[in-house]
C-alpha positions as CSV (number, residue, x, y, z in Angstrom):
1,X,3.8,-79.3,-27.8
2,X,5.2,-82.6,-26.6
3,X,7.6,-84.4,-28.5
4,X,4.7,-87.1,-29.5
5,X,2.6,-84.2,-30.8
6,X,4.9,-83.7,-33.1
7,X,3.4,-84.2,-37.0
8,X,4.3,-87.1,-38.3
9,X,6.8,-86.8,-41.1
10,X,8.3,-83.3,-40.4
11,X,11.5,-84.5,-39.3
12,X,12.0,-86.2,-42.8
13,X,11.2,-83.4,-45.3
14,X,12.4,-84.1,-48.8
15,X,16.2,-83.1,-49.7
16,X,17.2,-82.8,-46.0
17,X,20.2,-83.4,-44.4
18,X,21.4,-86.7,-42.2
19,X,20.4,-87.1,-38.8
20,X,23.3,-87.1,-36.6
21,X,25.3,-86.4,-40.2
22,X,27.9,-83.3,-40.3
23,X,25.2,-80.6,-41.3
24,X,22.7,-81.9,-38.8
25,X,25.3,-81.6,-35.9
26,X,26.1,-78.1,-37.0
27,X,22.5,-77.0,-36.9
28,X,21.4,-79.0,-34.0
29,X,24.4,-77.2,-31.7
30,X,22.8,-74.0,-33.4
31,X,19.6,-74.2,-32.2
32,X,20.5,-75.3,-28.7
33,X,22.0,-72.2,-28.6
34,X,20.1,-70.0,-29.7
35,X,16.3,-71.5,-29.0
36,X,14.5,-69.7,-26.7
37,X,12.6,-72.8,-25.4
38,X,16.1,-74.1,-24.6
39,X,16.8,-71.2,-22.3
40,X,14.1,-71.8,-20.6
41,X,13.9,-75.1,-20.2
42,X,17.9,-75.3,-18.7
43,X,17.2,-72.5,-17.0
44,X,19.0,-72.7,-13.5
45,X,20.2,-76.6,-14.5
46,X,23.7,-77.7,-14.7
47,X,23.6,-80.4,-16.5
48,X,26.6,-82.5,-18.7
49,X,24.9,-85.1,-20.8
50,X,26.2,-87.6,-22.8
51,X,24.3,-89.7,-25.5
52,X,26.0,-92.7,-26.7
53,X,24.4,-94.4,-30.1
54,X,25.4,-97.5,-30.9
55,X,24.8,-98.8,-34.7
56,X,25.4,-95.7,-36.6
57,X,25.2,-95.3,-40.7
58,X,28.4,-94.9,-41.7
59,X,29.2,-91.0,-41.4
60,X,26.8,-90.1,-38.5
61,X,27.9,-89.2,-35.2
62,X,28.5,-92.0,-32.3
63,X,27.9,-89.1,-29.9
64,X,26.4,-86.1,-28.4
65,X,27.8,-84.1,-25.5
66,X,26.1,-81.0,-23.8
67,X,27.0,-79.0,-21.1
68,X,24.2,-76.5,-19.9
69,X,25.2,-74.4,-17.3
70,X,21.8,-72.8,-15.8
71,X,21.3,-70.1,-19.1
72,X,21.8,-72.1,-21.9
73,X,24.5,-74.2,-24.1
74,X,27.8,-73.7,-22.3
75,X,29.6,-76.5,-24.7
76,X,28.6,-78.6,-27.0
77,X,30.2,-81.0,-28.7
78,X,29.8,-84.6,-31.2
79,X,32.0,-87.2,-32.8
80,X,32.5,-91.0,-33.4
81,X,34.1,-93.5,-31.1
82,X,37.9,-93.4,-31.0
83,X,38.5,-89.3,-31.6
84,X,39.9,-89.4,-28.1
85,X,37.5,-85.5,-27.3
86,X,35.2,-87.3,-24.9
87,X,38.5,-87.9,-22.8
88,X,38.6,-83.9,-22.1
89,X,35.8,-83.5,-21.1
90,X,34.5,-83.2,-17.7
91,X,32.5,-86.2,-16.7
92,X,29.0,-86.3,-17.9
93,X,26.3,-86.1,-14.9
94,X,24.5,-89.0,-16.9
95,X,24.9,-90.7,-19.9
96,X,22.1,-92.4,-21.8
97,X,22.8,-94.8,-24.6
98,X,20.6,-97.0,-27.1
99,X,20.5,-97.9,-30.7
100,X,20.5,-95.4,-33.7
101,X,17.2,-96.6,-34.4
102,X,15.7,-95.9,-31.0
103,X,17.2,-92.6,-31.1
104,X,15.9,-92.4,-34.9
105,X,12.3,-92.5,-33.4
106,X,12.8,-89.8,-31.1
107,X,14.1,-87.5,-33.3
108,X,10.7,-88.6,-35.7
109,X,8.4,-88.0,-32.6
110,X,7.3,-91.2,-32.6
111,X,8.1,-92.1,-29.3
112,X,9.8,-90.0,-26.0
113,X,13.0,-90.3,-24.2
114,X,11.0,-91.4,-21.4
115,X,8.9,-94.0,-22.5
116,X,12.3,-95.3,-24.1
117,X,14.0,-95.3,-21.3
118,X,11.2,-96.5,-18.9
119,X,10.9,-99.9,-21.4
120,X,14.4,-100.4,-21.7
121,X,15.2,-99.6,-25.2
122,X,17.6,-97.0,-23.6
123,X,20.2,-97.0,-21.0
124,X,21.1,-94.8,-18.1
125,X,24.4,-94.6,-16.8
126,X,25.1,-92.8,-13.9
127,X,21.9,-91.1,-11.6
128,X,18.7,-92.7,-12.9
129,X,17.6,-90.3,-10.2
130,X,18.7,-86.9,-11.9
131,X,18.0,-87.9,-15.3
132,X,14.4,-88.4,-14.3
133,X,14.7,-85.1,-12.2
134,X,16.0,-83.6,-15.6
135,X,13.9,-85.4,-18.5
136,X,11.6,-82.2,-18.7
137,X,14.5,-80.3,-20.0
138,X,15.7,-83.2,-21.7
139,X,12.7,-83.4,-23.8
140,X,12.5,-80.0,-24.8
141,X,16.0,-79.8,-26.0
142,X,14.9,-83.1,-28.2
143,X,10.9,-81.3,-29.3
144,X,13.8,-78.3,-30.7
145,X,16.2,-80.8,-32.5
146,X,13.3,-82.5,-33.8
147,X,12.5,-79.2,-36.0
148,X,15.7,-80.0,-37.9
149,X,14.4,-81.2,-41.1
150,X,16.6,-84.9,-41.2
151,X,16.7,-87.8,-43.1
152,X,17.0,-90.6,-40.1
């Protein structure tokens, strides 16, 4: 199942938690971890992605960081602009960064990372190369987080 195949309205079940909120990081590092389709999908990849969003509710996360290391989740970490971690980490292979409400769609499967990217409505810095090389993976990690029942 793609990430536009995606029933519309199951990210936003009633009573759920924020997206990119507290609750939603913990689950969403959770799952990366221990999804199988994950696995599979980072399997052999070493990738260190960033994701930047820009215009955040108050209370959600400014970013997401993931390192997979070729089996799976190696480190994963999320936080808001100023908290000085992103400074301790190793530098991100790419980093893509938008709005909250681009990102918002995504996680609603109503539109892909690609076609996102590919219109403009995110950015790529670093190798536009390797995160098109990597955007399979990229999307399966994102068809996984969109599961998590989320208010957005």
């Amino acid at each position: 199942m793609s990430v536009g195949s995606r029933p519309s309205g199951q990210c936003c079940a009633p009573l759920s938690i924020p997206y990119l909120g507290p609750g939603w990081g913990r689950k969403a590092l959770e799952v990366m971890k221990s999804d199988p389709r994950v696995a599979e999908a980072v399997k052999g990849v070493d990738l260190r992605l960033l994701i930047r969003i820009r215009e955040t509710p108050p209370g959600r996360y400014h970013y997401l960081y993931a390192h997979f290391d070729g089996t799976g989740l190696a480190d994963g970490r999320m936080g808001h602009d100023g908290d000085d971690i992103l400074a301790t980490l190793p530098e991100p292979t790419f980093t893509i960064e938008g709005p909250y409400d681009v990102f918002a769609s995504v996680q609603r499967g109503e539109l892909t990372e690609r076609k996102a990217i590919l219109s403009g409505r995110l950015h790529i810095k670093g190798s536009r190369l390797l995160a098109l090389r990597y955007m399979g993976a990229l999307e399966t990690v994102t068809e996984v987080l969109g599961e998590i029942p989320c208010q957005t």
